[in-house]
N, C-alpha and C positions, 0 to 999 in steps of 0.2 A: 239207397238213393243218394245221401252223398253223409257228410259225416256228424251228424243229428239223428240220435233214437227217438223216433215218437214210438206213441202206442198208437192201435191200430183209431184209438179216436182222432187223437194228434192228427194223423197220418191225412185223415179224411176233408179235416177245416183244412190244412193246408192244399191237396190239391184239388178241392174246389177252389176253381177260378174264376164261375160265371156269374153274375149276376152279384147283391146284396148278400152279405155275409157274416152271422152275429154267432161271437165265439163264447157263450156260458161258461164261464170256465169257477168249479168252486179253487178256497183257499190250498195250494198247495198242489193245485193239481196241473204247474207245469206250462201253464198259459206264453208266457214269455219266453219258453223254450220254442212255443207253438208259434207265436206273431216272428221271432227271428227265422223258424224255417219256413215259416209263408214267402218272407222277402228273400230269403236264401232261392225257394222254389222259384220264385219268378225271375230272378237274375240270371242264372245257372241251367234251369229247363226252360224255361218259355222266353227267354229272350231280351228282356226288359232292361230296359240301359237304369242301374243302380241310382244316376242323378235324377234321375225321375221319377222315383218312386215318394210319394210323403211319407212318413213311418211316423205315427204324433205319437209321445211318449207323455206320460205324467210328472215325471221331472227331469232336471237335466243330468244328472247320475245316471237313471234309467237309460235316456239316448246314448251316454257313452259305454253301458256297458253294452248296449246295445247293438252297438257299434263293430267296439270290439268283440262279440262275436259273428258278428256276420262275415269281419276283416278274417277269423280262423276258418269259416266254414266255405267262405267263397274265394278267397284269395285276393279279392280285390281292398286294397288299401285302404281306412276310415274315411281318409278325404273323396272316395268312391259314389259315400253314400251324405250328399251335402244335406238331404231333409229330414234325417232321422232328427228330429228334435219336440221339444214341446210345442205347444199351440201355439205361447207366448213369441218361442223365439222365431220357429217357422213365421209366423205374422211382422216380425220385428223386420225380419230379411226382406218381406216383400213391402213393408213400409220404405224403408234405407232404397230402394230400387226403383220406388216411386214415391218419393218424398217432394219432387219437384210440382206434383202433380198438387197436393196435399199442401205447400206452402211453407214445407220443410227444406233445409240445410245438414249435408253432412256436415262435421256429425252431431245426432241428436242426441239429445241429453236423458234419459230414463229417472224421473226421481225415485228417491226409493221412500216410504213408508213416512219416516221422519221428512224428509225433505217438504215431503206434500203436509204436511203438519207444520211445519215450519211457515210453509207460504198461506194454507190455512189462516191461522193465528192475525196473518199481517190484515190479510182479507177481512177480517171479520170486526178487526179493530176499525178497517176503516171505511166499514157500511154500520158499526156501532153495532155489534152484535155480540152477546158477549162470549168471551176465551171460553167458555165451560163448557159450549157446546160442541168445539173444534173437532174432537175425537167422535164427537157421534156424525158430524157434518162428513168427518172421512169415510166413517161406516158407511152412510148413504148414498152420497155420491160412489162410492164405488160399486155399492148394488144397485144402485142407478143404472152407471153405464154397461153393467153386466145382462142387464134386463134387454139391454140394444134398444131399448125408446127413453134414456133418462129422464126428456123432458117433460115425457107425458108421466112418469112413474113418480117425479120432486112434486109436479103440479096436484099429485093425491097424499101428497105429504103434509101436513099440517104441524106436524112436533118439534119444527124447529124453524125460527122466525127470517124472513127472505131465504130462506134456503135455494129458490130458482136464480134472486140476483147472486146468489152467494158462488151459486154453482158454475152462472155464467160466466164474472169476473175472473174465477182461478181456471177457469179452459182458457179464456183471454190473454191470462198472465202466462200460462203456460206456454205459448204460443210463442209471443213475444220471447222469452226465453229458448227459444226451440227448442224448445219438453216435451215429454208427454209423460202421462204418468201408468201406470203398469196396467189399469183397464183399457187407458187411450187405445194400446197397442190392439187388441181384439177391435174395438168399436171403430178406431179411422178406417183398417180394412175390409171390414165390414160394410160401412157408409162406402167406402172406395168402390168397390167391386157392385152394393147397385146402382151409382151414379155413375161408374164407364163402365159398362157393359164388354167395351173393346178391350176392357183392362182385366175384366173376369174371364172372357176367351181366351185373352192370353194364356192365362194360369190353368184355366180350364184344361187347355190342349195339351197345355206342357206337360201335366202330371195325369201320368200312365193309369196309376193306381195308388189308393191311400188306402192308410192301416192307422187304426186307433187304440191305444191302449188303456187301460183302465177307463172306459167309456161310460162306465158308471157314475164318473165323477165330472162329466163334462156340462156347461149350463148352456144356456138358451144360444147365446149366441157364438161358442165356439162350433153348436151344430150347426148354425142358420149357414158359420164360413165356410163347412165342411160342402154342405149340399149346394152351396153357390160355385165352388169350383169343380163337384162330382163330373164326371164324363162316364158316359156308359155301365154307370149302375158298379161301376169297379172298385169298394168300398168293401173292408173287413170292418169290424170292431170287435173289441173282445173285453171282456171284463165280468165284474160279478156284484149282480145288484144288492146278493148277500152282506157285502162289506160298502156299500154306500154311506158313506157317513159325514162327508163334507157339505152337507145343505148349508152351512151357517158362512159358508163362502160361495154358495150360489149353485153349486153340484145341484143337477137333476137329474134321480133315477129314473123316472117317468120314460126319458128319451131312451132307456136301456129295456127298459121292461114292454114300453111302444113301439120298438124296432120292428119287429114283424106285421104290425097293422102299418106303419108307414111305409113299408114295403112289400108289398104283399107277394112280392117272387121273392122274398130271401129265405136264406136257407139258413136253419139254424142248429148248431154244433155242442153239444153236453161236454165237458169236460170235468167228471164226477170224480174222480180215483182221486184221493191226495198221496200223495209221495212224503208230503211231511211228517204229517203227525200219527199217532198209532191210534187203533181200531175205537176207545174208549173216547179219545178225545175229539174225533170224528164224528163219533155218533154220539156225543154228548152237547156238538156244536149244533148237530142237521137237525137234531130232534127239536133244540131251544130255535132256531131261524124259522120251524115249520108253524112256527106260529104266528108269523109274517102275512099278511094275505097278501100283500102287494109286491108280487114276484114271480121270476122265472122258476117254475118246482126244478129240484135237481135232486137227485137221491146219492149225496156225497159217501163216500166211504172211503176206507184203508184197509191193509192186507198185514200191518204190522200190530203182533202183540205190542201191549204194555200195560204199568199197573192203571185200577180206576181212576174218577177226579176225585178230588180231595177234596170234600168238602167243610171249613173248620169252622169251626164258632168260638170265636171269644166271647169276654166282658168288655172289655173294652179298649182301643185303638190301642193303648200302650201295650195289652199285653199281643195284641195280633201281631204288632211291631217287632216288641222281642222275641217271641215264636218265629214268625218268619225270619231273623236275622240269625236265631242260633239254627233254623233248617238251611239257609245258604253255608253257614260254616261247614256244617255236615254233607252237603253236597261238594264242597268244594275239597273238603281234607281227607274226606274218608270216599268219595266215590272221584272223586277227579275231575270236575267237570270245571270249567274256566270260569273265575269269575264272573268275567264277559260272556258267558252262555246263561249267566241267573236274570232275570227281571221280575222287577216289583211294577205293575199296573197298577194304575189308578182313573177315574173318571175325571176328577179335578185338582189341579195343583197341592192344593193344601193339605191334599192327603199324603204329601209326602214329609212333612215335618218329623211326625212321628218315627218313620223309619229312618232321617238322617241322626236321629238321638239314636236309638237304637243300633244304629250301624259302626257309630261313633265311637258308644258304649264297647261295645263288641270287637270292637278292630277290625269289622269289616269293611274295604274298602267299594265305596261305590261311585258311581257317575250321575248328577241329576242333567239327564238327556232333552236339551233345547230349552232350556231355564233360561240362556240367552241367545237370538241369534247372532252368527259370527259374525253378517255382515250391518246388523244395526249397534256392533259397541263404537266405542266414540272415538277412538284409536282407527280404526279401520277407517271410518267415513271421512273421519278431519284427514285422511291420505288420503284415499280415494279424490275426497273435493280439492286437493292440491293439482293432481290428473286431473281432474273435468276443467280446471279455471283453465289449465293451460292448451285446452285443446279445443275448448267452447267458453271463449271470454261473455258468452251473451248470459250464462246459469248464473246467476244472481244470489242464489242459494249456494251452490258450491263455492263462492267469493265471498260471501259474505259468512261463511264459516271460518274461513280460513285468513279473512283481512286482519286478523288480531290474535289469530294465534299461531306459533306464539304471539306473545304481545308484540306490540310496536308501537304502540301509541297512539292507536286509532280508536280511540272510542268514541260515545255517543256524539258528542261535540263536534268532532270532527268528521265523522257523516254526515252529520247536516252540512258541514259547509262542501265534501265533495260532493252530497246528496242537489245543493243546488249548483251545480254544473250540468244536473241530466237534461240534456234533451228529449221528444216526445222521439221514442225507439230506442235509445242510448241504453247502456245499460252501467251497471253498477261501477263497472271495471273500467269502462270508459269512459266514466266519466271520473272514475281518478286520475285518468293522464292527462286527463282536460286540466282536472286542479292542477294538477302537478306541473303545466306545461304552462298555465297563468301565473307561476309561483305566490298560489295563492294558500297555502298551509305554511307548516309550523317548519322549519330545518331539519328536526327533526323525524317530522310525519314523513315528509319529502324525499329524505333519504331513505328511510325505510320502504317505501311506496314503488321506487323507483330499485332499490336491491331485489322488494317481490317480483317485481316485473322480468328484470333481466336471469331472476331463477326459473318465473314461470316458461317465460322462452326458452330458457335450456331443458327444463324439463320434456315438454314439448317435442323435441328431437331426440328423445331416448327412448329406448326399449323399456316395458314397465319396470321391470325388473330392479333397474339402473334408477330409473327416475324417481321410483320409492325410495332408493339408499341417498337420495339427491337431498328429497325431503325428509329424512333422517337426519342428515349429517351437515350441507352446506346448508338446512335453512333451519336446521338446531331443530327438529322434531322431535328427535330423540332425547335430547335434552331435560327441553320440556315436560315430557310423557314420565320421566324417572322421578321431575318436581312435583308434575302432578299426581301421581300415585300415590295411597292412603299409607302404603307402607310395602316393608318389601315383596311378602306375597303378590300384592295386588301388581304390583310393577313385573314381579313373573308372569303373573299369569296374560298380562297388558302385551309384554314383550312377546310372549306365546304367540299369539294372535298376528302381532306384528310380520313373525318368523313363518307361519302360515302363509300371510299374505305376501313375500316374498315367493316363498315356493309355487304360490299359487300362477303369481304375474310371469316366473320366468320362461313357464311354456306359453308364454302369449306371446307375438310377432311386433305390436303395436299396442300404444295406449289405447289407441280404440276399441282393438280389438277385446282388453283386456276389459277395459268397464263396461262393454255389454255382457259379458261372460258376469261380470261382479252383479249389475243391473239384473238376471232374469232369473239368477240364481234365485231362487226366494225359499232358501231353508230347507232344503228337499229332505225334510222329515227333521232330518241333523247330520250334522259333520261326524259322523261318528263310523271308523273305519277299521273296525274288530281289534283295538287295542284292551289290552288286560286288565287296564286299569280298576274294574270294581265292577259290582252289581249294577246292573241299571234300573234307575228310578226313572220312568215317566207315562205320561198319559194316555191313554190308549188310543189318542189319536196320533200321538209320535211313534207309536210301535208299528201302525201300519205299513208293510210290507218286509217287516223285519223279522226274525223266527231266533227263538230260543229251546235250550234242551228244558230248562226248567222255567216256569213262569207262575207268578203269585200273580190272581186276581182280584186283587182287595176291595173292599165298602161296595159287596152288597148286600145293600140298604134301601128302603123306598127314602124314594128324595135323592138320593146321589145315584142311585143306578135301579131305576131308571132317573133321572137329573128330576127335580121338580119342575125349574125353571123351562126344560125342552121341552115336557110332555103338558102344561097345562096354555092356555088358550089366553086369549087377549083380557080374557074378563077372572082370571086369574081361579078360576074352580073348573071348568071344564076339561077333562082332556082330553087330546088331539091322538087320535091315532097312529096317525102321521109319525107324531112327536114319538109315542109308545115305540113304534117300530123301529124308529133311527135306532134309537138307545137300546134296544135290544141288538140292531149291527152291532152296533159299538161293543156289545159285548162277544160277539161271535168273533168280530172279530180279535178280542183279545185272548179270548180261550184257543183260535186256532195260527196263534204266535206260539205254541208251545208243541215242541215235537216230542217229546219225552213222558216230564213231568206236569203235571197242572193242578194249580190248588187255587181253587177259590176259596174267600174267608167271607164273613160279616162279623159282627161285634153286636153287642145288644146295650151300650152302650157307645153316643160318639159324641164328643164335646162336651161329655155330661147329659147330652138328651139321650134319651128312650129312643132307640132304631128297630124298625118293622125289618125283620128278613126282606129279600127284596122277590117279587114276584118270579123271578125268572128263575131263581131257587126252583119255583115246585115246576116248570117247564122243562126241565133236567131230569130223566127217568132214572129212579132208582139204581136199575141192573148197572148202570155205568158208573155209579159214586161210588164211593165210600166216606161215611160222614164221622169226621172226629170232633167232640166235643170237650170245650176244656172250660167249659160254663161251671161245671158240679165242682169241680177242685177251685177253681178260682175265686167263687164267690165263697164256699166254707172258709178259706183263709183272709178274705176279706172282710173286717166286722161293717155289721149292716147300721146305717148311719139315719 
């Protein structure tokens, strides 16, 4: 057909093209090979002009690799295919296009995480509410707006004090700022599209056909956007309710597993075979997920030998730790395999202490995978907010990060006296040239005030690239970043980051361009790009979508895997099924991260407490393990205390 092998399943989801169409696809078996030749098929045989297609991706990595394959398989150039993106961004486009409508100005401003904490903080000091609730107020509000009714959802909220005035003021404030903050983006077009109807035909008409990827993971109202601009039933989705495991950001499997009763002419496609992993570790995943009741059955398999799982039992977390780091060395010297191919999973952060002692110990180099993200270190945003001041003098937040640093002389004092310059609409920045133009500050303030200015204008007219080395070099950032650093590591690894963010702006055309790219990014799992650097440690929600030849499955234990906190109920003794089942994804899908090797551990001691095997142990049949035990040697040489 043209230059994509499917299997004869593949083959089938793609040329069906009538009607609803829900792609089951388990881990490994190829799904994303299959949504690229769906839109390969429509472009190339049926006709479909590539800019009209939606293609919604689960992050922005995905869209461009996405991309880039469709550029090899159909010949037409990335810029061919303008909606291959995520929800976010796709939504962000059609915001920027009718922003006029919405009471938006190019261009609008994205805050990111901290930003909206930031103005949080200010909010809440001055409705008297106190700082300590900030972080949960963020939580809320953003499953608020994810819910598509926030107001009706705060008004059943009780746990935190004015929460509805609190919630109303920072969409207000935001505004004024022309912001929005990363759920705005979903919900204004949302609200858009049912309040003009003539502005949802638009969209409606324009796009041919939409595809959805990992649909598993989509909530209430990125479907509500999907079914508001559907045209003639012309709709894939594809994904795998096996690996759902983002409810704590709003994901509803419900909408994956109810696809076929909400439409009741789709048609629905099995993609069973895994390509990754070997036969043991296949059937050692399908067997533990079949104890799911709430799901599409699929009977997953693989055609490739390999050895069973490995099932080990320590005494306790140190020695699981030094076991698994002297089996990386052995993987790595005596069988070959890349550092970068080993990973240590875990359920929760903390479990990775142990094995950086361990690895330490050992000389084993590793990586702890999304411990920070790139684009919330404080290097990147104090640049970034140099860009936004000069390109959106109204962000209040991005000025007022960078009004003092470096320093200049501007501190608490003398905000108040630009602070009374503002006029009702003014904003932070404007009204420093107001002070500045009543010569009403210090010679010193004044000069400083007025050198930001004439940087922030040049910056302004540079490509980012350029405009970064601006606020390095002519406005001493770099400087600074070498004073502030704790010491010289820290200043590499600081400057690291920096050199990143260079490389990242120079493919960008335009400031603009560049901080919505920086804005929707949100961590797409991690920056992490098959460097050899070391073993990877992290969570098995950062492993999602990632695959390794060897993988440790560590702490399971009741309480951490399955989590106590996910599986028990409001009244803190009941559990939730619900809860039961996520955690169990959570485990599937870190057993089918591993194409190779796979070992799961528990320990019988952790922290010192007493640890129960973890349930999903005896949900694992036999014929597929092999169970090594180092309980009997370890405690004989341990005197009993």
């Amino acid at each position: 057909m043209y230059s994509i092998d499917l299997s004869p399943q593949q083959e089938e989801a793609v040329w069906c093209t009538h009607g609803p169409i829900l792609v089951s696809a388990g881990a490994g078996s190829g799904k994303t090979r299959t949504l690229s030749a769906k839109v390969a098929y429509l472009v190339k045989h049926l006709g479909y002009s590539p800019s009209r297609i939606l293609a919604i991706t689960f992050t922005n990595k995905a869209a461009e690799e996405m991309k880039a394959r469709l550029e090899a398989v159909t010949g037409y150039p990335r810029e061919a295919f303008p909606w291959v993106r995520t929800f976010h961004s796709a939504c962000f486009r059609i915001l920027k296009n009718e922003c006029e409508l919405l009471g938006y100005r190019l261009p609008i401003s994205v805050y990111s995480e901290s930003q909206q904490l930031t103005h949080l903080k200010k909010i809440a000091l001055k409705l008297n509410v106190d700082k300590k609730y900030v972080r949960s107020i963020h939580y809320i509000i953003s499953k608020a707006k994810n819910t598509g009714d926030p107001e009706q959802y705060l008004s059943r909220h009780k746990g935190i004090p004015k929460i509805l005035d609190l919630y109303k003021l920072y969409n207000e404030t935001l505004k004024e700022n022309n912001a929005v903050d990363f759920d705005d983006i979903l919900l204004l077009v949302r609200n858009m599209f049912v309040k003009h109807p003539e502005v949802r035909k638009r969209y409606q008409q324009f796009f041919d056909y939409i595809l959805i990827d990992e649909f598993q993971d989509s909530n209430a109202l990125q479907n509500e956007i999907a079914e508001l601009i559907l045209r003639d039933g012309n709709l894939m989705v594809v994904g795998d309710d096996y690996q759902s495991i983002y409810q704590f950001r709003g994901a509803e499997p419900r909408f994956f597993v109810d696809f076929p009763n909400r439409f009741p002419n789709a048609k629905v496609f099995k993609l069973e075979q895994n390509y990754r992993s070997t036969k043991p570790i296949v059937a050692a995943a399908d067997a533990l997920i079949a104890h799911n009741t709430f799901r599409i059955e699929k009977k997953c398999f693989s055609v490739k030998d390999g050895p069973p799982v490995k099932i080990c039992k320590f005494f306790d977390e140190k020695d699981e730790a030094s076991w698994i780091a002297d089996e990386c060395k052995k993987y790595h010297y005596h069988d070959g395999i890349p550092w970068n191919q080993i990973a240590v999973l875990y359920r929760t952060r903390f479990c990775s202490l142990a094995f950086e002692e361990a690895m330490r110990e050992r000389k084993v180099p590793y990586k702890i995978v999304g411990a920070r993200g790139f684009y919330e270190s404080k290097e990147v945003q104090d640049i970034n907010a140099y860009l936004i001041s000069s390109v959106n003098p109204k962000d209040d937040i991005a000025f007022e990060r960078i009004i003092n640093t470096p320093r200049r002389g501007i501190g608490n004092a003398m905000l108040k006296k630009i602070n009374a310059f503002r006029m009702p609409g003014m904003s932070l920045q404007e009204a420093c040239w107001a002070a500045v133009q009543a010569n009403a500050l210090s010679k010193k303030a004044t000069t400083a005030l007025i050198t930001l200015k004439n940087h922030l204008d040049a910056i302004a007219c540079l490509p980012p690239n350029q405009a970064i080395n601006m606020v390095l070099n002519d406005v001493g950032y770099g400087k600074y970043l070498e004073e502030y650093a704790e010491n010289s590591e820290d200043y590499i690894n600081r400057m690291g980051n920096v050199e990143l963010l260079l490389h990242l702006a120079s493919s960008k055309k335009n400031i603009e361009e560049y901080l919505e790219d920086s804005a929707l990014i949100r961590e797409d799992q991690d920056t992490d790009e098959g460097t050899n650097e070391g073993v990877r440690l992290m969570t098995f929600h950062a492993a999602k979508g990632l695959e390794f030849l060897v993988v440790f499955v560590i702490g399971l234990e009741e309480g951490l895997l399955p989590h106590w906190r996910a599986i028990l109920d409001e009244d803190g003794f009941t559990e939730r099924i619900e809860g039961v089942e996520e955690e169990r994804r959570l485990l599937y899908v870190a057993m089918t991260r591993a194409i190779k090797h796979l070992h799961l551990s528990q320990v019988y001691l952790r922290q010192g407490k007493i640890a129960e095997p973890s349930r999903f142990l005896n949900e694992i049949p036999e014929e597929h393990t092999q169970v090594n035990s180092f309980l009997d040697k370890i405690i004989k040489r341990r005197p009993v205390r």
